[in-house]
LOFIDO-877501 format. One line per 10 residues: number of its first residue (from 1); their letters; for each residue x negated, y negated, z of C-alpha. Coordinates in nm, 2 decimals. Layout:
<nodes>
NUM = a = X Y Z  ...
</nodes>
This chain:
<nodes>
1 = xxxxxxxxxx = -0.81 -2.20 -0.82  -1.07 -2.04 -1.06  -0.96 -1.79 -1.31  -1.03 -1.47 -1.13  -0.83 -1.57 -0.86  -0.48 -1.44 -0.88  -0.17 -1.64 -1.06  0.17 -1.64 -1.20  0.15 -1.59 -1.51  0.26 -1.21 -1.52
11 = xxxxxxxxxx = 0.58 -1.31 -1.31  0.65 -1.57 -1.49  0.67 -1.38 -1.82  0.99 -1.21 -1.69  1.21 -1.52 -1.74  1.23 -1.50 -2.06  1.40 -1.15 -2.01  1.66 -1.33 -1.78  1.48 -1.19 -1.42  1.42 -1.45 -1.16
21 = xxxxxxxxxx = 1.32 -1.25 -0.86  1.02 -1.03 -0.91  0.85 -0.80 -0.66  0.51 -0.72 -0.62  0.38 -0.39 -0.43  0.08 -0.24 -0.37  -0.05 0.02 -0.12  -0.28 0.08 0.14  -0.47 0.40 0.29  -0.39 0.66 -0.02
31 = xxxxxxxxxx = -0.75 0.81 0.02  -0.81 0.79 0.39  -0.85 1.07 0.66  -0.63 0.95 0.93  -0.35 0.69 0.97  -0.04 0.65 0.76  -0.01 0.58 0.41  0.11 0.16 0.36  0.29 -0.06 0.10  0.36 -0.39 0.11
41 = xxxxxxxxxx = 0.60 -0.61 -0.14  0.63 -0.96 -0.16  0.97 -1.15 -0.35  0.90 -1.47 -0.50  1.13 -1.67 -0.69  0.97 -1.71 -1.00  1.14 -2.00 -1.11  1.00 -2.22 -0.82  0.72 -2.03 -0.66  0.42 -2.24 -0.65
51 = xxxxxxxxxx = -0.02 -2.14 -0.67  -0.11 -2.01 -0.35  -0.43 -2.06 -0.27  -0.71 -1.84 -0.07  -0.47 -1.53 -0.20  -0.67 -1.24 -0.34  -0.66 -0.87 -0.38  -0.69 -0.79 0.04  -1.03 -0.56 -0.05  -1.19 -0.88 -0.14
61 = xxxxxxxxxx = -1.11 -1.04 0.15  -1.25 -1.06 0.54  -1.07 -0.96 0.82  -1.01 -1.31 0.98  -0.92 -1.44 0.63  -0.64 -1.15 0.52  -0.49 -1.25 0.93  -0.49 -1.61 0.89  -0.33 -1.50 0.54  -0.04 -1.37 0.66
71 = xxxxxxxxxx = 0.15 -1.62 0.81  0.09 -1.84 0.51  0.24 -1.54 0.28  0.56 -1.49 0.47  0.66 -1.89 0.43  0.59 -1.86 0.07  0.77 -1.55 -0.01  1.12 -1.53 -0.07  1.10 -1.20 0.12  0.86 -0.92 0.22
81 = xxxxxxxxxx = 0.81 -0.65 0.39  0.56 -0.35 0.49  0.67 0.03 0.49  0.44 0.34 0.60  0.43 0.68 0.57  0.26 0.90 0.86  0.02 1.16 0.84  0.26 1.43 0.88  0.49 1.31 0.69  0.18 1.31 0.37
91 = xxxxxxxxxx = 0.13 1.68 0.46  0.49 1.74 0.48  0.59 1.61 0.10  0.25 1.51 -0.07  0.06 1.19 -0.10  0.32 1.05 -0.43  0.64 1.17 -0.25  0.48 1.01 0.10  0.38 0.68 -0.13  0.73 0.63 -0.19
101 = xxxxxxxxxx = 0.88 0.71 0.12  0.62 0.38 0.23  0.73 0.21 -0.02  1.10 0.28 -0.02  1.06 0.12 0.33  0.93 -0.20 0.22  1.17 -0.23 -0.02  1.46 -0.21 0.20  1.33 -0.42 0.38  1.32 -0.66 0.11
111 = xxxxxxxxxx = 1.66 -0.59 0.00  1.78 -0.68 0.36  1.71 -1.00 0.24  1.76 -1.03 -0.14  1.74 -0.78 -0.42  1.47 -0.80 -0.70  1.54 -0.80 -1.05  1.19 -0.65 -1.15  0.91 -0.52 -0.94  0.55 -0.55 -1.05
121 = xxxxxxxxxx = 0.38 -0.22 -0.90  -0.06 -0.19 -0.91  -0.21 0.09 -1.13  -0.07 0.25 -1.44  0.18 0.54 -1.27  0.49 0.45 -1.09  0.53 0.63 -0.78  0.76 0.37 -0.62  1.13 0.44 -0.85  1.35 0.76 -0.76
131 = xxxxxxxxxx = 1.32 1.03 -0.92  1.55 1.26 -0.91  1.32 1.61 -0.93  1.03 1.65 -0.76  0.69 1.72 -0.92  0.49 2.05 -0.89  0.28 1.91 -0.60  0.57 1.74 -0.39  0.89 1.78 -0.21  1.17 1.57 -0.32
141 = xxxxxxxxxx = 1.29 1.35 -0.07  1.55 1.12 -0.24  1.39 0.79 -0.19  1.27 0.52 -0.39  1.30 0.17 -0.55  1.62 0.13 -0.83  1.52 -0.19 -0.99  1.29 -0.14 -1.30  0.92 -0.15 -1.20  0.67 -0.22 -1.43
151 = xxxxxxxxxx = 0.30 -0.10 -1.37  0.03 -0.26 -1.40  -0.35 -0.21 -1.39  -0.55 -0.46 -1.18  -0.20 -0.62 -1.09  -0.39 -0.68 -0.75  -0.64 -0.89 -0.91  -0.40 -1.07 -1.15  -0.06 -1.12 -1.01  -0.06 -1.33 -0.65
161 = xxxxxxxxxx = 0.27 -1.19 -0.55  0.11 -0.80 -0.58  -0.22 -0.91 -0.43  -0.01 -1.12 -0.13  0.13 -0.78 -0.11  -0.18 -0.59 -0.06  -0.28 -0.87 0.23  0.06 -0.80 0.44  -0.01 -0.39 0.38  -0.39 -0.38 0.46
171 = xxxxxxxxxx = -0.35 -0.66 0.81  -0.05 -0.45 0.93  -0.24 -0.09 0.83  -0.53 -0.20 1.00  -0.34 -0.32 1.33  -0.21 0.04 1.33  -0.55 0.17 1.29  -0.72 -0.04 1.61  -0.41 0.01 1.79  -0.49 0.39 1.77
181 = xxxxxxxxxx = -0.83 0.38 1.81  -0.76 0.34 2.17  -0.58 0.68 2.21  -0.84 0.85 2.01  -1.18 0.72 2.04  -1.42 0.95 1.91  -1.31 0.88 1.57  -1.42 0.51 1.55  -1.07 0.36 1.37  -1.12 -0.01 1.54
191 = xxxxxxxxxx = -1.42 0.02 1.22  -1.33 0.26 0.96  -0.99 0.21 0.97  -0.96 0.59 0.90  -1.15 0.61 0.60  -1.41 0.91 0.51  -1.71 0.72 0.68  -2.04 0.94 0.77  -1.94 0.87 1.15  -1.66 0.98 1.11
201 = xxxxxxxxxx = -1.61 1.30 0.91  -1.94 1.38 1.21  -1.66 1.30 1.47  -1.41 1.54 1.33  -1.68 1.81 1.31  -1.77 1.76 1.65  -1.39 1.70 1.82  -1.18 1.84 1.52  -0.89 1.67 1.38  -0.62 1.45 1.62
211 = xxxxxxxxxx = -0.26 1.47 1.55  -0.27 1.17 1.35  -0.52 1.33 1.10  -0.39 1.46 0.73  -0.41 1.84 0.78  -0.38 1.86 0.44  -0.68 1.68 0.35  -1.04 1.74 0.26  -1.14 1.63 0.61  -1.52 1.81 0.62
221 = xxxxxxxxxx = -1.75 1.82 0.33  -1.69 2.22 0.34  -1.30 2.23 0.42  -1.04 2.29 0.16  -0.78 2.04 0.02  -0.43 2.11 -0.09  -0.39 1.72 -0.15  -0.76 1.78 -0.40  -0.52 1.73 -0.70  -0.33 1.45 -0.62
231 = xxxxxxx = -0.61 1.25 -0.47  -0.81 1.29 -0.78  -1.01 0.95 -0.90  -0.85 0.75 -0.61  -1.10 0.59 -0.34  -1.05 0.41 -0.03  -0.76 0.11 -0.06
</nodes>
């Protein structure tokens, strides 16, 4: 292990506080086309987790690597789990509403198996918790984490249980992205995995946008975007 790789440290500092069970979670597909919006979270004990090795934020990782990954992660994790939103269901509530709708998935997922005491969540603004009034741009749709969550900035790069997290999110995404290819192939998914490539913003010019699509997006260089404000400063994940 070299120090860029992920560790523990930043779970580890939460048993000082009495918390044993931390979360991490991170997301997946907040600034593509097409294809659903995707969190992962990974439980570790962190009283007895051990290194992991070969685990690092899933962007900085091949293909083959993040699937041979996977298996691995679910043995060492105390519990996991991968939630998604779908494209309608982003143009139906917004992209931080539809975000923890994903993630409010994983969770319970997680909690089928044991609750966490503290969940480490990537980036510096909690979209995961509850909250109880929706925001300007969103639709409230009374979902959402209700242990504390703690944000963090790089988390994926830093904390292995977050960037485990990210693996499980992006190799399950990605599936769902290949799978669809094959009902519509003019968009080229099997390789963009929905993302704003050249191809295929050409593709949705040429065909127009499929069902699976996010009306709501900026999907042509020239087209508007209700989402413009939310997706502000965040590239593909």
């Amino acid at each position: 292990m070299t120090p860029k790789d992920p560790h523990l440290r930043f779970e580890r500092s939460f048993k000082a506080q009495g918390h044993r069970l931390i979360a991490g979670a991170d997301e997946v597909g907040r600034g593509a086309l097409a294809g659903p919006v995707s969190v992962g979270m990974v439980l570790i004990d962190a009283t007895t987790a051990k290194a992991l090795k070969g685990v690092r934020d899933s962007k900085l990782l091949s293909a083959p690597d993040r699937e041979a990954l996977v298996p691995v992660i679910r043995t060492w994790a105390a519990a996991y789990g991968v939630g998604h939103a779908s494209p309608a269901e982003i143009d139906s509530m917004g992209l931080m509403a539809a975000l923890r709708l994903a993630g409010t998935r994983a969770w319970l997922q997680v909690l089928a198996v044991s609750r966490p005491d503290v969940v480490i969540l990537d980036g510096n603004y909690d979209w995961l918790s509850a909250q109880p009034q929706a925001s300007l741009f969103e639709v409230s749709d009374g979902a959402g984490c209700d242990a504390p969550v703690h944000t963090k900035i790089k988390a994926d790069l830093q904390c292995l249980s977050v960037a485990a997290a990210s693996v499980l999110a992006k190799v399950e995404r990605d599936a769902m992205m290949v799978k669809l290819a094959d009902d519509y192939p003019a968009y080229g998914w099997e390789a963009n995995k929905g993302y704003a490539t050249g191809s295929h913003r050409a593709a949705i010019l040429d065909k127009g946008p499929s069902s699976q699509h996010r009306q709501s997006w900026r999907l042509t260089p020239d087209s508007p975007s209700m989402a413009a404000v939310e997706l502000s400063g965040a590239g593909p994940l």
